[in-house]
N, CA, C and O of each residue as an XYZ file, in Angstrom:
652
protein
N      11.923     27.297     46.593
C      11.030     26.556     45.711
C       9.642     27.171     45.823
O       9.087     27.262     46.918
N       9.126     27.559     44.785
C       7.876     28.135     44.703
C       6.541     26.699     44.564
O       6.061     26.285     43.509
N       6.239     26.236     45.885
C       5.405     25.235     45.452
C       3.902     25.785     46.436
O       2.902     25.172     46.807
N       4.246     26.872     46.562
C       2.669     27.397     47.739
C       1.653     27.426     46.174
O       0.529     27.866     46.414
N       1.770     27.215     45.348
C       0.718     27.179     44.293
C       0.333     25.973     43.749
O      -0.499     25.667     42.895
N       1.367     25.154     44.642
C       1.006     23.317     44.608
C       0.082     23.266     45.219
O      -0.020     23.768     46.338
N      -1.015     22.501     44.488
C      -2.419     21.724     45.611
C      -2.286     20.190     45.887
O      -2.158     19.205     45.161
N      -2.352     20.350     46.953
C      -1.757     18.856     47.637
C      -2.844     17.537     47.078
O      -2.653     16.332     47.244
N      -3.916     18.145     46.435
C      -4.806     17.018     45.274
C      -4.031     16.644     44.178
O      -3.933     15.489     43.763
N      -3.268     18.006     43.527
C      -2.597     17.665     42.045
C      -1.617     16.619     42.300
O      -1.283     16.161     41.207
N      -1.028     16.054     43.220
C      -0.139     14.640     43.215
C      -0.903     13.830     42.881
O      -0.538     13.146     41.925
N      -2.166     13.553     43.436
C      -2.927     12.502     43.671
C      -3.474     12.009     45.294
O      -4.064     10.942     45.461
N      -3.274     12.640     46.034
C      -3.201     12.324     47.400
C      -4.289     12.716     47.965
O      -4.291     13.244     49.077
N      -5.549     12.465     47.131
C      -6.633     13.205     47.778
C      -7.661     11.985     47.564
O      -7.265     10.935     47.059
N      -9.182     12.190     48.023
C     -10.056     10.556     47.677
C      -9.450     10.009     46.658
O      -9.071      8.850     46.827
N      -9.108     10.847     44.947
C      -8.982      9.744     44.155
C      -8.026      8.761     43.926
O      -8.030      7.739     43.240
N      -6.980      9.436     44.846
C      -6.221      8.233     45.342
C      -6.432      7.023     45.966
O      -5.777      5.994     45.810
N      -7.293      7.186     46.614
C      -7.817      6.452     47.121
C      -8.321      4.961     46.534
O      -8.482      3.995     47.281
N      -8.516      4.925     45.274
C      -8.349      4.177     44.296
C      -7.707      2.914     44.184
O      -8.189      1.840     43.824
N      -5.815      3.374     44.771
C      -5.276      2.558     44.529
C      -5.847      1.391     45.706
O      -4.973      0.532     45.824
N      -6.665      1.190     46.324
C      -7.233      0.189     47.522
C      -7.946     -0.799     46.519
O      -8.255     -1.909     46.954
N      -8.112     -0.611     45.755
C      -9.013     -1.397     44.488
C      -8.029     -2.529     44.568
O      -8.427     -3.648     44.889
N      -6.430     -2.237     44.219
C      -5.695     -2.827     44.418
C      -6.089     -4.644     44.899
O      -6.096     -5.628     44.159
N      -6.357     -4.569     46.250
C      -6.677     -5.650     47.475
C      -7.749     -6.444     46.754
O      -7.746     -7.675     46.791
N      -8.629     -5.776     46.125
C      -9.994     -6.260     45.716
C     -10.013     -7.724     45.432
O      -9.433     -7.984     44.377
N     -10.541     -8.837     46.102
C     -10.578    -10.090     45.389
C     -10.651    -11.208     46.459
O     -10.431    -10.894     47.629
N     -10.906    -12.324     46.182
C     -11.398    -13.573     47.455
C     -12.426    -13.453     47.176
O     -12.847    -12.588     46.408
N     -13.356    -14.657     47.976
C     -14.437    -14.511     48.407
C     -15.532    -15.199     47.369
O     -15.380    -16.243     46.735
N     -16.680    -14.312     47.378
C     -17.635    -14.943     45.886
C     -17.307    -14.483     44.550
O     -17.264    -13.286     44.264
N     -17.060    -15.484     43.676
C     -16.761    -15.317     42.133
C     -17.495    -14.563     41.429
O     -17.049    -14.171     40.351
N     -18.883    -14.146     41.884
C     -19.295    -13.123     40.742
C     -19.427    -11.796     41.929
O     -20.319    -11.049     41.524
N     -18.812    -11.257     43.289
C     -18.529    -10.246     43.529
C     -19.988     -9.884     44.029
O     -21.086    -10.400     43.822
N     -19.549     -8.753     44.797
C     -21.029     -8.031     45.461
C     -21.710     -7.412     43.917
O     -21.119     -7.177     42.863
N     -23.558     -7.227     44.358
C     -23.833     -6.649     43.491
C     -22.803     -4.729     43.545
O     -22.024     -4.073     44.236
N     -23.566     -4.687     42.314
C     -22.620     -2.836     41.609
C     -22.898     -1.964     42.958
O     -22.082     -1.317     43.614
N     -24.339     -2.147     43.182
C     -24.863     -0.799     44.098
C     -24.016     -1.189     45.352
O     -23.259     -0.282     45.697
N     -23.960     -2.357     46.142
C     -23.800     -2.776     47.144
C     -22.101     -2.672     47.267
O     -21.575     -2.787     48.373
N     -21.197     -2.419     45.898
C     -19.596     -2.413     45.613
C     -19.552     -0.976     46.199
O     -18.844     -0.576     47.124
N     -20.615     -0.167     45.336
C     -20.731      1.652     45.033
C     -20.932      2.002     46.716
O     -19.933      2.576     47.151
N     -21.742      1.835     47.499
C     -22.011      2.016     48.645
C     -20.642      1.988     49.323
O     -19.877      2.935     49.504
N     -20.474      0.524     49.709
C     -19.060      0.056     50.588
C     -17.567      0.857     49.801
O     -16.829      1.192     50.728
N     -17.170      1.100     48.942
C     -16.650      1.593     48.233
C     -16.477      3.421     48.514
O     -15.424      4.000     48.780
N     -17.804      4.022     48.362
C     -17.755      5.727     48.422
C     -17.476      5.111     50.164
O     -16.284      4.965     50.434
N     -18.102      4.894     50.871
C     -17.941      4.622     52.413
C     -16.435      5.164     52.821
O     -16.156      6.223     53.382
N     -15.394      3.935     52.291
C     -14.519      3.913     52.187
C     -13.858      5.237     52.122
O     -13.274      5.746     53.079
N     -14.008      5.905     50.654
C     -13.405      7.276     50.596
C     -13.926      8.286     51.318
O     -13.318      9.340     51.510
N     -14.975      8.057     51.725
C     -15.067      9.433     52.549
C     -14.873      9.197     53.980
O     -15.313     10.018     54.785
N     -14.389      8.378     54.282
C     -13.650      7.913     55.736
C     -12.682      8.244     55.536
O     -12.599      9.359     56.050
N     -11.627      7.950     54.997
C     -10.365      8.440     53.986
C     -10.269      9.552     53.469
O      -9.119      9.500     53.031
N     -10.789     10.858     53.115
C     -10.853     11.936     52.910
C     -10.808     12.534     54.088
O     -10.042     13.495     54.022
N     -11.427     12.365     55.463
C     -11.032     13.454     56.917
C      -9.815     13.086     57.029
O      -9.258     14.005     57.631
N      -8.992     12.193     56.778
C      -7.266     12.047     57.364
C      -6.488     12.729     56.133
O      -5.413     13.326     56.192
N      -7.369     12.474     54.892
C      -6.337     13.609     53.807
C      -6.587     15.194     54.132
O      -5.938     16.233     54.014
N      -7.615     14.890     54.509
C      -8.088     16.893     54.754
C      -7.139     17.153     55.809
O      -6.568     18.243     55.785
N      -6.817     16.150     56.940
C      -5.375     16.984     58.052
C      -4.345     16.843     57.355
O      -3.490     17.701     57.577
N      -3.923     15.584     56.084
C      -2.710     15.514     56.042
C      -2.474     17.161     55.160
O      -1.622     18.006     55.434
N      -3.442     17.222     54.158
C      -3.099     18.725     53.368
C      -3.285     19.401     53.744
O      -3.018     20.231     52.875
N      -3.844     20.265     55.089
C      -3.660     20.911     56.167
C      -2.416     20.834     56.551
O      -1.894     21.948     56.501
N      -1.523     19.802     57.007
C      -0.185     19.774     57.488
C       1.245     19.877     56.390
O       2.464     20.000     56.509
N       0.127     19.729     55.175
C       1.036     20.233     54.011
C       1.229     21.482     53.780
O       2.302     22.071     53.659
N      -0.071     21.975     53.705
C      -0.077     23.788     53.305
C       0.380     24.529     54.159
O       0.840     25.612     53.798
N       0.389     24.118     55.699
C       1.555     25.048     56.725
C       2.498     24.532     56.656
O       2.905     24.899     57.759
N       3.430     23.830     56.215
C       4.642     23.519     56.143
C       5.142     24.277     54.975
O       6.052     25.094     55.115
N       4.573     24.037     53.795
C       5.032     24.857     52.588
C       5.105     26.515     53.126
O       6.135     27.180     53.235
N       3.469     27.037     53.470
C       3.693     28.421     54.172
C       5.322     28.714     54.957
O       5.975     29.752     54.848
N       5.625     27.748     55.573
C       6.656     27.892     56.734
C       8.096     27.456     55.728
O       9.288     27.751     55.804
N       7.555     26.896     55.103
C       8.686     26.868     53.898
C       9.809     25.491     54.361
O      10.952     25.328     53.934
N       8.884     24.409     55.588
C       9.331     23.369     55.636
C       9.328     22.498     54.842
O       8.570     21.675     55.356
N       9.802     21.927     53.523
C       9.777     21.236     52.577
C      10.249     19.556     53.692
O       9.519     18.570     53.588
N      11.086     19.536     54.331
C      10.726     18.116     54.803
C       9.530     18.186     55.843
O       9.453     17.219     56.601
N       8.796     18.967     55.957
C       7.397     18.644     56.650
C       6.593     18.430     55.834
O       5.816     17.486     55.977
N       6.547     19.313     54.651
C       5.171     18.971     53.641
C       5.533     17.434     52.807
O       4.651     16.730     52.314
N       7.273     17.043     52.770
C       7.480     15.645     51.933
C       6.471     14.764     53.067
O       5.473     14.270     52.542
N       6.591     14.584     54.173
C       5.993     13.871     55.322
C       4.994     13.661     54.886
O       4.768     12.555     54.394
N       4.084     14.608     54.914
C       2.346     15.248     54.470
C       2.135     14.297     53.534
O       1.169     13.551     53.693
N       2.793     14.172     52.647
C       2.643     13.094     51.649
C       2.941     11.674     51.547
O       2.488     10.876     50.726
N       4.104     11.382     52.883
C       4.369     10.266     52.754
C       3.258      9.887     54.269
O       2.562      8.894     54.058
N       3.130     10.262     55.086
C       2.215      9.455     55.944
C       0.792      9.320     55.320
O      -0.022      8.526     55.790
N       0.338     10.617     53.573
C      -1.282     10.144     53.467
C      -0.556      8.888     52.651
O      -1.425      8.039     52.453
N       0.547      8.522     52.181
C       0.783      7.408     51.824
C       0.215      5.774     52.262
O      -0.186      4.736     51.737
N       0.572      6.527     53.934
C       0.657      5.255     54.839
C      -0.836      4.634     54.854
O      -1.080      3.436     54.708
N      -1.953      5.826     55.088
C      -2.955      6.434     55.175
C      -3.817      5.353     54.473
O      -4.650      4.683     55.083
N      -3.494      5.200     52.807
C      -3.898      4.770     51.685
C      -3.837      3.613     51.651
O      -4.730      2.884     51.218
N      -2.212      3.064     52.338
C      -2.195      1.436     52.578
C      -2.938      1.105     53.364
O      -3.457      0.048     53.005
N      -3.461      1.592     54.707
C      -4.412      0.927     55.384
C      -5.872      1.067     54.746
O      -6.825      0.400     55.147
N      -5.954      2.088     53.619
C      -7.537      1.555     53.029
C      -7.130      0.421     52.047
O      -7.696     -0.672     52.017
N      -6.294      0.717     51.402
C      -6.583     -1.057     50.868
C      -6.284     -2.222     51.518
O      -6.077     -3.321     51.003
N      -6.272     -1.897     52.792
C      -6.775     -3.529     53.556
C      -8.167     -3.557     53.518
O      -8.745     -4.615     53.269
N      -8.780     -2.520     53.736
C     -10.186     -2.327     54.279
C     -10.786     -2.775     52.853
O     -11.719     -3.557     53.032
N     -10.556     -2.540     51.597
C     -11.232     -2.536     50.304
C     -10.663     -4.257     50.103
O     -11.371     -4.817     49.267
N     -10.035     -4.787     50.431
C      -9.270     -5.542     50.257
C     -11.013     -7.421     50.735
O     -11.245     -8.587     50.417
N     -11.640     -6.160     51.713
C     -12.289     -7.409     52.433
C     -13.769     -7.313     51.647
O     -14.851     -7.712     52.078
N     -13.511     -6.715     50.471
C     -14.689     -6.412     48.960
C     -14.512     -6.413     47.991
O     -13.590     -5.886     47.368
N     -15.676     -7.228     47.519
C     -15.313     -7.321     45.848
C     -16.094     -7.204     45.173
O     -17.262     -7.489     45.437
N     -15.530     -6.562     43.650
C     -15.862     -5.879     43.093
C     -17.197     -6.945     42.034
O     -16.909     -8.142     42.029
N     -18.628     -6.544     41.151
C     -18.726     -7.137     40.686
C     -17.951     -8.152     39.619
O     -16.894     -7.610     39.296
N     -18.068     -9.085     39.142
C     -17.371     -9.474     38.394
C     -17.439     -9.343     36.891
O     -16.466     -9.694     36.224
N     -18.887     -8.700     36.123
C     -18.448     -8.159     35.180
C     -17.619     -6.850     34.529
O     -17.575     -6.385     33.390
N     -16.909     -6.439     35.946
C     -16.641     -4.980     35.792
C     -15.329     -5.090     36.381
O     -14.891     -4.109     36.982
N     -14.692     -6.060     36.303
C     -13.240     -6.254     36.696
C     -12.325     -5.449     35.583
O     -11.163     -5.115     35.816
N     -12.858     -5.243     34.617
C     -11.935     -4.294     33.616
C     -11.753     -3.330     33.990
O     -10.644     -2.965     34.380
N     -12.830     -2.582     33.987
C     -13.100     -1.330     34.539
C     -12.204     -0.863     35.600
O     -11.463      0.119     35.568
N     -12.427     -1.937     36.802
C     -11.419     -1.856     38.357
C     -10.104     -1.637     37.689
O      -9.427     -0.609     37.717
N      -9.893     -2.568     37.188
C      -8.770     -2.639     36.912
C      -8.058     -1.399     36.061
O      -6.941     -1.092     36.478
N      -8.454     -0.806     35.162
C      -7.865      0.169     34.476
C      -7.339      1.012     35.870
O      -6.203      1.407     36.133
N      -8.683      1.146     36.713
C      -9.155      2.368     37.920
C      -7.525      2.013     38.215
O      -6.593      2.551     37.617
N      -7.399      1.043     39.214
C      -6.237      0.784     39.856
C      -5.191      0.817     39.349
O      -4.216      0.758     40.098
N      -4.965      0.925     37.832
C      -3.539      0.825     37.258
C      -3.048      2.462     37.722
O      -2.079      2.850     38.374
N      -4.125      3.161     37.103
C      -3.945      4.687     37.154
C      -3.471      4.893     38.684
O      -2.370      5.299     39.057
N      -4.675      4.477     39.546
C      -4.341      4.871     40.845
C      -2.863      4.034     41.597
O      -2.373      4.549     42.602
N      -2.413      3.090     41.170
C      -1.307      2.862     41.111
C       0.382      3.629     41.013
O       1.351      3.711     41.768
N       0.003      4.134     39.497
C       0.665      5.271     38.997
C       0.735      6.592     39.643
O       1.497      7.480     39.263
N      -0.090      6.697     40.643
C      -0.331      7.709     41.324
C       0.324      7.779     42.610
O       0.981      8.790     42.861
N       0.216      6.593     43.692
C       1.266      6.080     44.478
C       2.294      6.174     44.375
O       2.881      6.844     45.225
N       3.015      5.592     43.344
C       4.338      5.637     43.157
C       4.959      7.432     42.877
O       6.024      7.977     43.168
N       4.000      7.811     42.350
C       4.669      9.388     41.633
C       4.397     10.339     43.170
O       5.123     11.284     43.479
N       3.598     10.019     43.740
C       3.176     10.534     45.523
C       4.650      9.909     45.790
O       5.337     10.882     46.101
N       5.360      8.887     45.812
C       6.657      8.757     46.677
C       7.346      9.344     45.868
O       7.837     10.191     46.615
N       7.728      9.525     44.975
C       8.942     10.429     44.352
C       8.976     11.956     44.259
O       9.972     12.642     44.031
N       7.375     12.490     44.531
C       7.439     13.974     44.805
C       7.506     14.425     46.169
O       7.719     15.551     46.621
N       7.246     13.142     46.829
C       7.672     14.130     48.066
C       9.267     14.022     48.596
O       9.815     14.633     49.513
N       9.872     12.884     47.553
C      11.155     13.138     47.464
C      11.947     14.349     46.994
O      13.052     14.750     47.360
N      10.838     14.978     45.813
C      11.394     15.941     44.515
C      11.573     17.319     45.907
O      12.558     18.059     45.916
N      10.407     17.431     46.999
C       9.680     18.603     47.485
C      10.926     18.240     48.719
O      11.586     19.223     49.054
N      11.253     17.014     49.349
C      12.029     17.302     50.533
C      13.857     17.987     49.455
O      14.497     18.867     50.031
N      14.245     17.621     48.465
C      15.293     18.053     47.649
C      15.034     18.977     47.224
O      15.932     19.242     46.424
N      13.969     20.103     47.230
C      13.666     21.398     46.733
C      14.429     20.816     45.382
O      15.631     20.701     45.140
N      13.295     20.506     44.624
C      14.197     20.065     42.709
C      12.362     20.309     42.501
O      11.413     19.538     42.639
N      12.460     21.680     42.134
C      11.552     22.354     41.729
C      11.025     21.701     40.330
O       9.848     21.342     40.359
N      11.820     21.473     38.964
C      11.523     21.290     37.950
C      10.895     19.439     38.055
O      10.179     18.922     37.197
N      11.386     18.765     39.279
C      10.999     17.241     39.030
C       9.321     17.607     39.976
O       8.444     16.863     39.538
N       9.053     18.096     40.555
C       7.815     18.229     41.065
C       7.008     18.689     40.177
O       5.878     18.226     40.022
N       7.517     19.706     39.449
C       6.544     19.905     38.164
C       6.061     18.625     37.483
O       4.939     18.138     37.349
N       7.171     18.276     37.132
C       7.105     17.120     35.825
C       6.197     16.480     36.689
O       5.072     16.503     36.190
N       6.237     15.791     38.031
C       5.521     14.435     38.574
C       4.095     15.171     39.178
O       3.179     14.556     39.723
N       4.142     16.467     38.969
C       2.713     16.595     39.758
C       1.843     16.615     37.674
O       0.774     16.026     37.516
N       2.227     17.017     36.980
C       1.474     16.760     35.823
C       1.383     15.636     35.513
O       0.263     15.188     35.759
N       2.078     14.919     35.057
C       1.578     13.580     35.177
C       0.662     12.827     36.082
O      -0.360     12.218     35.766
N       1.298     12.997     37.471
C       0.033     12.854     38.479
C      -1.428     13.292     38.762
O      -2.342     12.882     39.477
N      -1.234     14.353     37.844
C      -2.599     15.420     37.502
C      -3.347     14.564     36.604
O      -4.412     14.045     36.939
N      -2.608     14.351     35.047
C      -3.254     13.464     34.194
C      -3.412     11.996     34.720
O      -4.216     11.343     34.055
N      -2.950     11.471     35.544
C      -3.275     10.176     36.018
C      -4.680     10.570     37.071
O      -5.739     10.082     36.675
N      -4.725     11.094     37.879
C      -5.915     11.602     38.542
C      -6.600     11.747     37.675
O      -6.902     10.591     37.378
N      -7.353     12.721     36.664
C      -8.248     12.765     35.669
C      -8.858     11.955     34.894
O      -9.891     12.038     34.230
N      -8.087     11.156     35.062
C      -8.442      9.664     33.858
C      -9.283      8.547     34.628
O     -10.240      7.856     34.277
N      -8.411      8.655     36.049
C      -9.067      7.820     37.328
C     -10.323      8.335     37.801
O     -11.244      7.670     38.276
N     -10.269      9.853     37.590
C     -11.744     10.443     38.399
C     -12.980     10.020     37.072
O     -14.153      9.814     37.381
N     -12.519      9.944     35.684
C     -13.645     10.280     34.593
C     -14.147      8.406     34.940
O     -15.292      7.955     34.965
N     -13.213      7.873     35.101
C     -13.414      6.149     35.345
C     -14.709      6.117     36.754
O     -15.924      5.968     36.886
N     -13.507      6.359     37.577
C     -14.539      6.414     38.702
C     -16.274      7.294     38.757
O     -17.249      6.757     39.284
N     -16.314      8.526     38.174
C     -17.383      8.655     37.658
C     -18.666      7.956     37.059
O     -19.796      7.711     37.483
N     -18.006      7.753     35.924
C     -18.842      6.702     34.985
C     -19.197      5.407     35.463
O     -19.850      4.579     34.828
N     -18.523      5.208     37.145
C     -18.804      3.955     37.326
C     -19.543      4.228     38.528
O     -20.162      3.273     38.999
N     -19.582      4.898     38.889
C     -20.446      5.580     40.253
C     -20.053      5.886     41.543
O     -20.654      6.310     42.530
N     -18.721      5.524     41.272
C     -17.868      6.269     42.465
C     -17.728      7.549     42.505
O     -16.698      8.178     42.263
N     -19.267      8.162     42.961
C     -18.772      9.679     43.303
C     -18.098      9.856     43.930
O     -17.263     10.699     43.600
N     -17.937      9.035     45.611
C     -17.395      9.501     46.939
C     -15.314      9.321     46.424
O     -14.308      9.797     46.951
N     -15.526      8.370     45.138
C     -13.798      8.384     45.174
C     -13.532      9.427     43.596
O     -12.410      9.522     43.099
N     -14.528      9.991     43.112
C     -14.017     10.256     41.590
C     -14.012     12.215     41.863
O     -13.855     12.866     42.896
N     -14.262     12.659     40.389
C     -14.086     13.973     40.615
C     -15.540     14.859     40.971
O     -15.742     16.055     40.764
N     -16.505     13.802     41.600
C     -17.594     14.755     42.377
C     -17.862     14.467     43.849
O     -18.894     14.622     44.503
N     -16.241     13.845     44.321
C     -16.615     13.832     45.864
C     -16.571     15.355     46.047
O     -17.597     15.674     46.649
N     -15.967     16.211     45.834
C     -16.049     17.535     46.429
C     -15.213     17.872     46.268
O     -14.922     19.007     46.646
């Protein structure tokens, strides 16, 4: 399987995944932290969460090198695990409340992104070259849509100008 030209971002498994923690969002006060004070606690979040994706795709890209396809499926399923414990953490913040749309689109996408992260690293431990294609494009276009969201809303630290 030729996947050393896979970037372990194009699933989704990188900050803007991170997203799906939006998920948890809710309790607490009805009209939500102010925006800046969401934006702060929020980028926080992802870039705490970005040093454990930077080892997990580290432990992806030598496995693929080594041509361990059930090491790099791993890579993907523990930043899985990774992701569930930030949306506990996002879980104990909330979002303003005129901008629950917004969240919400964020999280559907980043949602969509989760789920297609468990089935490619199914596609990658079955070397089924053509289903990793299919789920890392889609996962590509679900990332893009989530980063232009997260952008516009000021999530640099989770959109497409954390780095």
């Amino acid at each position: 399987m030729n996947l050393r030209s896979a970037r372990f971002a194009t699933i989704g498994l990188g900050a803007a995944m991170l997203a799906t923690a939006f998920a948890g969002c809710g309790g607490g006060d009805s009209d939500g932290l102010a925006k800046d004070d969401y934006i702060a606690q929020a980028n926080q979040i992802c870039a705490d969460f970005k040093n454990g994706s930077a080892e997990n795709e580290a432990a992806f890209t030598e496995a693929i090198q080594s041509n361990d396809l059930d090491a790099a499926a791993s890579a993907f399923e523990k930043n899985g695990e990774e992701i569930g414990a930030a949306v506990e953490e996002f879980s104990q913040i909330d979002p303003p409340s005129e901008d629950q749309a917004t969240i919400d689109e964020f999280v559907a996408l980043s949602r969509k992104q989760v789920d297609l992260a468990g089935e490619t690293a199914d596609a990658i431990r079955n070397n089924d070259e053509q289903a990793f294609k299919e789920l890392a494009d889609e996962s590509s276009q679900a990332d893009e849509e989530a980063d232009a969201i997260a952008d516009e809303y000021g999530l640099l630290g989770c959109g497409s100008a954390d780095g």
